[in-house]
N, CA, C and O atoms as CSV, one atom per row, in Angstrom:
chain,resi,resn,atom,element,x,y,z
A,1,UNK,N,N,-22.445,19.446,-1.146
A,1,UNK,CA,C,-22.739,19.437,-2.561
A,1,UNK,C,C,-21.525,18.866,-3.280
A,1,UNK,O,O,-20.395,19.292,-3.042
A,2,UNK,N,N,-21.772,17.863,-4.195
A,2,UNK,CA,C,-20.591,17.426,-4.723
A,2,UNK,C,C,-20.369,18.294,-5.972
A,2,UNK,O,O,-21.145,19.115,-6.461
A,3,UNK,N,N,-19.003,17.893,-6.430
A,3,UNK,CA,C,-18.542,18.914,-7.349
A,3,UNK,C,C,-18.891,18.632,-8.817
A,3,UNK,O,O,-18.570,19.303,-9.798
A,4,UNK,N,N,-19.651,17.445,-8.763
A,4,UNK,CA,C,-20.674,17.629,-10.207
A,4,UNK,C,C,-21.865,18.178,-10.022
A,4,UNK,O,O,-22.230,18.827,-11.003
A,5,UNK,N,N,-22.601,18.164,-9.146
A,5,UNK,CA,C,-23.340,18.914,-8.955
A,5,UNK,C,C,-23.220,20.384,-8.912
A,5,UNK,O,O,-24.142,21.044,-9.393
A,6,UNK,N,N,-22.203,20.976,-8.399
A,6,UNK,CA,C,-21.636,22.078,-8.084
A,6,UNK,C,C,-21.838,22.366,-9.960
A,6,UNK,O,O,-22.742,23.109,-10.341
A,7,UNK,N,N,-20.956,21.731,-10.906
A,7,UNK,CA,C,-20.557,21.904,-12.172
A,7,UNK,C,C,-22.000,22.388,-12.914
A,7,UNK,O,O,-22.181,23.303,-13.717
A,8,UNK,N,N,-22.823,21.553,-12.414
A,8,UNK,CA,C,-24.367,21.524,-13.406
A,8,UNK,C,C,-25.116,22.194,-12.894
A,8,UNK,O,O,-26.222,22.090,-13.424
A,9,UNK,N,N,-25.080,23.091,-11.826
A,9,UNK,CA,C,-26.229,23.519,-11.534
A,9,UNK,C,C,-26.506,24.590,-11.830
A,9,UNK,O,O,-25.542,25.351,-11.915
A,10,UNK,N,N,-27.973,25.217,-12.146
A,10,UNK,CA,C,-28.399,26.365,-12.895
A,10,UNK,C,C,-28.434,27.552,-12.148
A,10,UNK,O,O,-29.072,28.536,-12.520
A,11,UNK,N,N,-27.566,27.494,-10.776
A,11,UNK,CA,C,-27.440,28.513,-10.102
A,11,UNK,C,C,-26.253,29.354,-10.612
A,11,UNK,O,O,-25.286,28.830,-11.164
A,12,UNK,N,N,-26.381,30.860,-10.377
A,12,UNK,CA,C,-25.233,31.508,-10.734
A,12,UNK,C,C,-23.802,30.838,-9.988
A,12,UNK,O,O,-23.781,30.240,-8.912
A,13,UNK,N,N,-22.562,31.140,-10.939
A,13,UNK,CA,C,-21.731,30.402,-9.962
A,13,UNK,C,C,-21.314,30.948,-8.690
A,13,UNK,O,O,-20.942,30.310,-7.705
A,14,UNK,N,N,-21.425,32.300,-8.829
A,14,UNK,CA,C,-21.049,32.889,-7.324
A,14,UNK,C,C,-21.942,32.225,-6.182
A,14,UNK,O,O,-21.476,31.702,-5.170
A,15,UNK,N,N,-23.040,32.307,-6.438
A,15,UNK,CA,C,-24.081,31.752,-5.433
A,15,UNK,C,C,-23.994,30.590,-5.046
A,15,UNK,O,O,-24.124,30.211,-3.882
A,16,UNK,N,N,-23.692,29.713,-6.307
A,16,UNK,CA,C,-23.523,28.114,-6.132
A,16,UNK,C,C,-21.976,28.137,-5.436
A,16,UNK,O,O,-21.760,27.179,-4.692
A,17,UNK,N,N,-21.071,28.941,-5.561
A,17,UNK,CA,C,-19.920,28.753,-4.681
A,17,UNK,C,C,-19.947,28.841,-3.419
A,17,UNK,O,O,-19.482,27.976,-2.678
A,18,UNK,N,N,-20.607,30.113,-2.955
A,18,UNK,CA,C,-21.372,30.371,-1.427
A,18,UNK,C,C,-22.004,29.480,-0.703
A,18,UNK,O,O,-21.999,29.418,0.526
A,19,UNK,N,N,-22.709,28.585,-1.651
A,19,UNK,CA,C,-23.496,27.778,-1.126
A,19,UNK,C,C,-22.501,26.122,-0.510
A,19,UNK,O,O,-22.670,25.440,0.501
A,20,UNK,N,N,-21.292,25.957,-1.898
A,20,UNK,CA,C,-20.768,24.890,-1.725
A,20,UNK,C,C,-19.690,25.188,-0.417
A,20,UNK,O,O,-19.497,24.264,0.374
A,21,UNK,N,N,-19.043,26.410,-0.228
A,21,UNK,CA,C,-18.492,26.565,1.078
A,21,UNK,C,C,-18.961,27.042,2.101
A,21,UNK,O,O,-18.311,27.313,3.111
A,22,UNK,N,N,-20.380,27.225,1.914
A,22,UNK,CA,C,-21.345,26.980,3.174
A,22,UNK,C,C,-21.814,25.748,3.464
A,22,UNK,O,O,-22.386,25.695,4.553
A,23,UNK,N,N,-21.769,24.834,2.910
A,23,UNK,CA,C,-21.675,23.344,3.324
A,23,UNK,C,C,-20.978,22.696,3.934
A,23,UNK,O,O,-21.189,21.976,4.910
A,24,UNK,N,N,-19.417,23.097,2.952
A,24,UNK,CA,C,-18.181,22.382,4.252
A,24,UNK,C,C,-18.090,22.507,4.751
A,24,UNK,O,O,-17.755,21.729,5.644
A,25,UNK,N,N,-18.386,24.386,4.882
A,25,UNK,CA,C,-17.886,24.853,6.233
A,25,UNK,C,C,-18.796,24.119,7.494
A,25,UNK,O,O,-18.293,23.727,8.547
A,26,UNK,N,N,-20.115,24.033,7.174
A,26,UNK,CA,C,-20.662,23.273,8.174
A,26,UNK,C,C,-20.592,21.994,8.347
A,26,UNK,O,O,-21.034,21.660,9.446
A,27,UNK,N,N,-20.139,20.974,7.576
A,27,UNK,CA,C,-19.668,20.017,7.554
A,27,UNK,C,C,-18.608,19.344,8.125
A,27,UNK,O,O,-18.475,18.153,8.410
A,28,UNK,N,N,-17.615,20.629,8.291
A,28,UNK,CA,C,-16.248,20.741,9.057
A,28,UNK,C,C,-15.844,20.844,10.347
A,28,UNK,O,O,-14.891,20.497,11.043
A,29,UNK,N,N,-17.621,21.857,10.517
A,29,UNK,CA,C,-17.547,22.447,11.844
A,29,UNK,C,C,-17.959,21.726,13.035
A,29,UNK,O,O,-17.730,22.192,14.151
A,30,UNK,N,N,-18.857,20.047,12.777
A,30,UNK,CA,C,-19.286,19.400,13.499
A,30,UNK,C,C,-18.326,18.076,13.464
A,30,UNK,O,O,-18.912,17.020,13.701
A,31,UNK,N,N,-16.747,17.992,13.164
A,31,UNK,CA,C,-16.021,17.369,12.808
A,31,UNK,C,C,-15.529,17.091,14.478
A,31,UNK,O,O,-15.234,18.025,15.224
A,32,UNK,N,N,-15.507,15.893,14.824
A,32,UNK,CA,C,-15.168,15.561,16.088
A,32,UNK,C,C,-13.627,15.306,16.259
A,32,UNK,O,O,-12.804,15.114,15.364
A,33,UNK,N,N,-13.422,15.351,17.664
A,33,UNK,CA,C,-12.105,15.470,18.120
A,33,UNK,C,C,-11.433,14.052,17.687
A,33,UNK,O,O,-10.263,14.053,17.305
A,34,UNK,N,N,-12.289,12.666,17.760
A,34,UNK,CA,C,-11.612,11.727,17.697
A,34,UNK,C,C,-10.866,11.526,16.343
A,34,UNK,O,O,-9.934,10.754,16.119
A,35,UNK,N,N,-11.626,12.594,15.290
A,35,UNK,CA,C,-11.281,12.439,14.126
A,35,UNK,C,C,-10.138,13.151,13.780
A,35,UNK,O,O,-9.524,12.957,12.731
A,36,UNK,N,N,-9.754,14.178,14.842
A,36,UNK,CA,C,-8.923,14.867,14.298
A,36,UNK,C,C,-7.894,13.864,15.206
A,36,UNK,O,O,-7.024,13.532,14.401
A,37,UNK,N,N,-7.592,13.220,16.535
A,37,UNK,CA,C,-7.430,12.134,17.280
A,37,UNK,C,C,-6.432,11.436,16.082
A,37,UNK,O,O,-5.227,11.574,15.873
A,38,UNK,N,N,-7.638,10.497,15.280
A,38,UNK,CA,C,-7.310,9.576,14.453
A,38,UNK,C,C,-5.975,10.061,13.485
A,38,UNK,O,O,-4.842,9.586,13.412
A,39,UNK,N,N,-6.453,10.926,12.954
A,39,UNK,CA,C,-5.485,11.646,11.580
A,39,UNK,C,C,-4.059,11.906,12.356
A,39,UNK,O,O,-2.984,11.686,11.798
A,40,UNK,N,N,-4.169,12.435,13.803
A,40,UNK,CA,C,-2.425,12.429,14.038
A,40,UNK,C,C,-2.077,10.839,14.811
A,40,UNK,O,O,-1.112,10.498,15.496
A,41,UNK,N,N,-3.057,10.226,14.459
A,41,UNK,CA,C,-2.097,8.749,14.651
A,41,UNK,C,C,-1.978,8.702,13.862
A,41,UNK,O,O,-0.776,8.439,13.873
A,42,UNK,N,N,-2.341,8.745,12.497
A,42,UNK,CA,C,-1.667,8.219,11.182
A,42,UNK,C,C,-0.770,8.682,11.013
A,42,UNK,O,O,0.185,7.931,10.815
A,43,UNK,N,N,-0.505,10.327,10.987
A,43,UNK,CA,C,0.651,10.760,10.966
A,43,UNK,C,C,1.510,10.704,11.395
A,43,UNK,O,O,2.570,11.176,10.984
A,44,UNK,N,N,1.217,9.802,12.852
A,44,UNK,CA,C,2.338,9.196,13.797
A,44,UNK,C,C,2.933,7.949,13.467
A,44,UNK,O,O,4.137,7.780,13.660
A,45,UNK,N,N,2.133,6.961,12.937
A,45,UNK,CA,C,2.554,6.078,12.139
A,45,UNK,C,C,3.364,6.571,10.846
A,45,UNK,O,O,4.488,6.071,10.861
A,46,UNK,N,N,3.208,7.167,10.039
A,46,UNK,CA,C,4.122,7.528,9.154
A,46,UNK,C,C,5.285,8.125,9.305
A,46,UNK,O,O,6.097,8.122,8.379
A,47,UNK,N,N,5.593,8.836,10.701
A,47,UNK,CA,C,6.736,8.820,10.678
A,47,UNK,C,C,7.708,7.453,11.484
A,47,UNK,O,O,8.825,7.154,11.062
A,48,UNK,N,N,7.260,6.963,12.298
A,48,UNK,CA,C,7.667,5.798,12.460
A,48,UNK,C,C,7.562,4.946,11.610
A,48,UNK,O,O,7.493,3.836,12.136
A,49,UNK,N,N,7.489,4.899,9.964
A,49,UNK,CA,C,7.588,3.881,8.728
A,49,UNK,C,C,8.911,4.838,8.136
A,49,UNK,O,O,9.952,4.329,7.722
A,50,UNK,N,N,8.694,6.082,8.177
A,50,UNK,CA,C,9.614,6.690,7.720
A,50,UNK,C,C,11.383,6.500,8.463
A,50,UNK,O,O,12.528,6.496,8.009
A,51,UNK,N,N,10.823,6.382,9.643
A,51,UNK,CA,C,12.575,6.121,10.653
A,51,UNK,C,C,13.014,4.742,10.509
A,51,UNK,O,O,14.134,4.411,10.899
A,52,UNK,N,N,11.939,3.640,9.799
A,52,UNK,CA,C,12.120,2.079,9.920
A,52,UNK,C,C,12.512,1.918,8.637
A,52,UNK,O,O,13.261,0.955,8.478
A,53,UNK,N,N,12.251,2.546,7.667
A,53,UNK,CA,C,13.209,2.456,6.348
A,53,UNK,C,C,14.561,3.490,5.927
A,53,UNK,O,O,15.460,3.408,5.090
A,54,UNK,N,N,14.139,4.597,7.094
A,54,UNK,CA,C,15.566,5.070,7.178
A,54,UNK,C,C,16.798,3.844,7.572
A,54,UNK,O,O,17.596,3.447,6.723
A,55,UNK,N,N,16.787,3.484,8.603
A,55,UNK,CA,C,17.279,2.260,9.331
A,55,UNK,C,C,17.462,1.157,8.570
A,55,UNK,O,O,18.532,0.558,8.678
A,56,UNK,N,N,16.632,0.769,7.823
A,56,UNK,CA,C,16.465,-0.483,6.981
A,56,UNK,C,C,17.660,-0.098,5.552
A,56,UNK,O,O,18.312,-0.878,4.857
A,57,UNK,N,N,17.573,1.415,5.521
A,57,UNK,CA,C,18.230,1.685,4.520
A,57,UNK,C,C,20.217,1.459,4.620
A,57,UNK,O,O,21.141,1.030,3.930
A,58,UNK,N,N,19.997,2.009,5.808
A,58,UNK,CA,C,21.699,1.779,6.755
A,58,UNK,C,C,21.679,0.369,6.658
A,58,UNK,O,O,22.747,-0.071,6.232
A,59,UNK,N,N,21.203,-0.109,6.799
A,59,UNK,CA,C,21.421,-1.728,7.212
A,59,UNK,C,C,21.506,-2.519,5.757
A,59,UNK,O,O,21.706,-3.724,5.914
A,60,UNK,N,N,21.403,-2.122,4.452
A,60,UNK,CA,C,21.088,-2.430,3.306
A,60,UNK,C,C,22.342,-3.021,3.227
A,60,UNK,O,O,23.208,-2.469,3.906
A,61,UNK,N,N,22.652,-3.933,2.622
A,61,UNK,CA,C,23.366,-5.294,2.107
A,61,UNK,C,C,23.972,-4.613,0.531
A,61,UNK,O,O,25.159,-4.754,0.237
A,62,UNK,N,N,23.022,-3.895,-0.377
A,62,UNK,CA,C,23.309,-3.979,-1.719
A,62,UNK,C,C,22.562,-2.208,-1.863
A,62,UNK,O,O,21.694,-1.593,-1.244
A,63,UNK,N,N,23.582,-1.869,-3.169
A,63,UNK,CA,C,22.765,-0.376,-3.437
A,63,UNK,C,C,21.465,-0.505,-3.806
A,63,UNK,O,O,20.654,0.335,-3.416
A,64,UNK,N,N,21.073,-1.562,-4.603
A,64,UNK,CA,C,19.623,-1.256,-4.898
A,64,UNK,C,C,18.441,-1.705,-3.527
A,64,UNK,O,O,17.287,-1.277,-3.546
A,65,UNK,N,N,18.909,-2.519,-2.515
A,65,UNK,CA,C,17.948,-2.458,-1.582
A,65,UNK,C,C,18.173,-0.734,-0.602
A,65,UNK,O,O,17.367,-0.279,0.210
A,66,UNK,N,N,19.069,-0.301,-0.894
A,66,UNK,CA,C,19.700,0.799,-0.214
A,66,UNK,C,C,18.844,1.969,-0.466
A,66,UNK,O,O,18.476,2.783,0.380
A,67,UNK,N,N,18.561,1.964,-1.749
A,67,UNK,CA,C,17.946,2.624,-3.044
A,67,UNK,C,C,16.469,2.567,-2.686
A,67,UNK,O,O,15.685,3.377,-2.192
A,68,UNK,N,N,16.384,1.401,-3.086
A,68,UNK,CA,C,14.549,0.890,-2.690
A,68,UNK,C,C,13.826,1.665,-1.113
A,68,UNK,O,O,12.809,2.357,-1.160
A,69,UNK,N,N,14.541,1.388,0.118
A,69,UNK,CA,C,14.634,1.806,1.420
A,69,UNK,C,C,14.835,3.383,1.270
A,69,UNK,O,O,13.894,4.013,1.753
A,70,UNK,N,N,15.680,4.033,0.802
A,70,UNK,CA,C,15.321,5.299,0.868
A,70,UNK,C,C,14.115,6.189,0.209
A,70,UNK,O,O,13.458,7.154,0.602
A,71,UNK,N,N,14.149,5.167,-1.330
A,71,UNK,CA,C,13.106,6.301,-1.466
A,71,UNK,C,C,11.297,5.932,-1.030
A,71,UNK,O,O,10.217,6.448,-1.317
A,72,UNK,N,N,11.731,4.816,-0.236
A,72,UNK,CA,C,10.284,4.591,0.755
A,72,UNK,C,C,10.239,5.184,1.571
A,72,UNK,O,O,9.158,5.578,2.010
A,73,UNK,N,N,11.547,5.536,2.185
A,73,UNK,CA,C,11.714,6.396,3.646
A,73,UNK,C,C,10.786,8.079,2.581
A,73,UNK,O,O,9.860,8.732,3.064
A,74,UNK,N,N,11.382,8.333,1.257
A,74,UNK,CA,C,10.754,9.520,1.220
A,74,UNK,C,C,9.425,9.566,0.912
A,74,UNK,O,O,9.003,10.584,0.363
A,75,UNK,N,N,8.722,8.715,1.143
A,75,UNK,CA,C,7.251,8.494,0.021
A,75,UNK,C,C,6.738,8.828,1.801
A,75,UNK,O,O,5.922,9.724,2.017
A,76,UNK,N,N,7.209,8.164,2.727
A,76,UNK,CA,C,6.585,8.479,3.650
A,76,UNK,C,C,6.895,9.640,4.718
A,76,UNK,O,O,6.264,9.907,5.741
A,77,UNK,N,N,8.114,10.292,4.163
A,77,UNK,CA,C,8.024,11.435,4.787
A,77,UNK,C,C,7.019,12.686,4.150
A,77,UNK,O,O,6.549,13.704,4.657
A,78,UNK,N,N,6.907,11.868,2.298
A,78,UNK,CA,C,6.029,12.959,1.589
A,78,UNK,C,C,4.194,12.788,2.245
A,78,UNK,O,O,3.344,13.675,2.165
A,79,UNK,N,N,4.019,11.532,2.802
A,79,UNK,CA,C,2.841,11.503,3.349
A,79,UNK,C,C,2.882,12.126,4.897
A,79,UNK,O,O,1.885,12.605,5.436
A,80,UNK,N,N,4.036,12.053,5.447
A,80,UNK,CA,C,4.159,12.561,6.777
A,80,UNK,C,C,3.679,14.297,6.347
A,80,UNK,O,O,2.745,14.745,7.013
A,81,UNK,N,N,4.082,14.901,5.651
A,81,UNK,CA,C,3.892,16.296,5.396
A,81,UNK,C,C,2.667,16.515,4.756
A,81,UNK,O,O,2.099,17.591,4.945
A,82,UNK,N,N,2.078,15.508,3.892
A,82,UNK,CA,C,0.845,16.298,3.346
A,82,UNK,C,C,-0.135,15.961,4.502
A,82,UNK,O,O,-0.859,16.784,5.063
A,83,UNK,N,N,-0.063,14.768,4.752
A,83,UNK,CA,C,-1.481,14.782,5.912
A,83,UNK,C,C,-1.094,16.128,7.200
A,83,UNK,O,O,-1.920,16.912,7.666
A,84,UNK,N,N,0.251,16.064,7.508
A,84,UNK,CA,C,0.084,17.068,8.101
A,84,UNK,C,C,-0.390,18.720,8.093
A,84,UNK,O,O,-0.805,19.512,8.939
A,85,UNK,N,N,-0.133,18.750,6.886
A,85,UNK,CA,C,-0.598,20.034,6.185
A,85,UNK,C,C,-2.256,19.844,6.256
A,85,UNK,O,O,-2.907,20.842,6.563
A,86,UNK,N,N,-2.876,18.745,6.016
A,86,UNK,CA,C,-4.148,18.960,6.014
A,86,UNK,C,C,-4.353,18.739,7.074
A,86,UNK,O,O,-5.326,19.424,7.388
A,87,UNK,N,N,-3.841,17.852,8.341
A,87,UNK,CA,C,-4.372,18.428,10.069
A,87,UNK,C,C,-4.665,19.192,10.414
A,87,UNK,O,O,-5.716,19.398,11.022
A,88,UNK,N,N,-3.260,20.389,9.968
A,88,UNK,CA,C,-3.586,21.725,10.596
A,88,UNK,C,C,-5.061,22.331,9.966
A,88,UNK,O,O,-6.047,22.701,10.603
A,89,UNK,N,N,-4.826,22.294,8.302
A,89,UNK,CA,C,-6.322,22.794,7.962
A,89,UNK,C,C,-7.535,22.520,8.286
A,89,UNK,O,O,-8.483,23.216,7.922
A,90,UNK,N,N,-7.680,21.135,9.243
A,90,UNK,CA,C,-8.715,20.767,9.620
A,90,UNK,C,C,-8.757,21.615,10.620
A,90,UNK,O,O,-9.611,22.499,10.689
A,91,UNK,N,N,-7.700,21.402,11.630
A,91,UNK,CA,C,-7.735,22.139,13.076
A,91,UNK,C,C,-8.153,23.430,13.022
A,91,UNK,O,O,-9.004,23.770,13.844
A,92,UNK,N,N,-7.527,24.663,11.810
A,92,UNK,CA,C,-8.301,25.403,11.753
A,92,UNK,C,C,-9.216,25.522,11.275
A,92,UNK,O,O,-9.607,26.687,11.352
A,93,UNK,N,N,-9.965,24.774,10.668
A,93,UNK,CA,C,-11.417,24.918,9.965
A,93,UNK,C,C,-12.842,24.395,11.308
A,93,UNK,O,O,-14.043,24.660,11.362
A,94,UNK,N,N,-11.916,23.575,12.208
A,94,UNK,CA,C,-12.952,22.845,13.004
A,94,UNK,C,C,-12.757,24.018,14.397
A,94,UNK,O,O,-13.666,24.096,15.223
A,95,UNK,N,N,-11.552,24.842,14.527
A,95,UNK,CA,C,-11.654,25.511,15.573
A,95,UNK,C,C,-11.811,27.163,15.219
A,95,UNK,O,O,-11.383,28.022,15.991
A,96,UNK,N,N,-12.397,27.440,14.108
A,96,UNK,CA,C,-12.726,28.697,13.742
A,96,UNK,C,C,-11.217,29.397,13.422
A,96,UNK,O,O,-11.146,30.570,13.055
C-alpha cells in the first residue's frame, strides 16, 4: 500500500497501519538472497570509492583538490553506513 493511499483511506488508522505493515512485512519476507547479494556489493563498492579518494586525497597537488577528495571520501563513507544500516534491516526483516 503506498503511503498516499495509506493517507486517504477511510479505514481507521490503526487498522490501515496493520494492514500497511502487513504488507511489507510480506513483501520483505519473499525478498531473495541475490538481493540482499546485490546490496553488499554496493556496499562493497563504496567502500572501495571511499579508500580511492582517501588516496587521491594524499596524493592532492593543491588544498582545494585535497579538500574536494576528502569530503568525497566522506559522502561515501556516509553511503557506506547508511546502506549498511539498511542491510542489516533487511537481513533482519527477511530472516525473521
Amino acid at each position: 500500500m503506498a503511503a498516499k493511499e495509506f493517507k486517504s483511506c477511510d479505514t481507521p488508522p490503526a487498522i490501515a497501519w496493520e494492514k500497511y505493515i502487513y504488507t511489507l512485512d510480506r513483501d520483505l519476507t519473499g525478498m531473495s538472497d541475490d538481493m540482499i547479494k546485490t546490496l553488499e556489493e554496493i556496499v562493497e563498492a563504496e567502500k572501495a570509492m571511499k579508500t580511492r579518494f582517501q588516496r587521491l586525497a594524499e596524493k592532492a597537488d593543491t588544498p582545494e583538490m585535497r579538500a574536494l577528495f576528502k569530503e568525497l571520501a566522506a559522502e561515501e563513507q556516509n553511503h557506506e553506513r547508511e546502506l549498511g544500516e539498511r542491510l542489516t534491516a533487511l537481513r533482519l526483516l527477511r530472516d525473521g
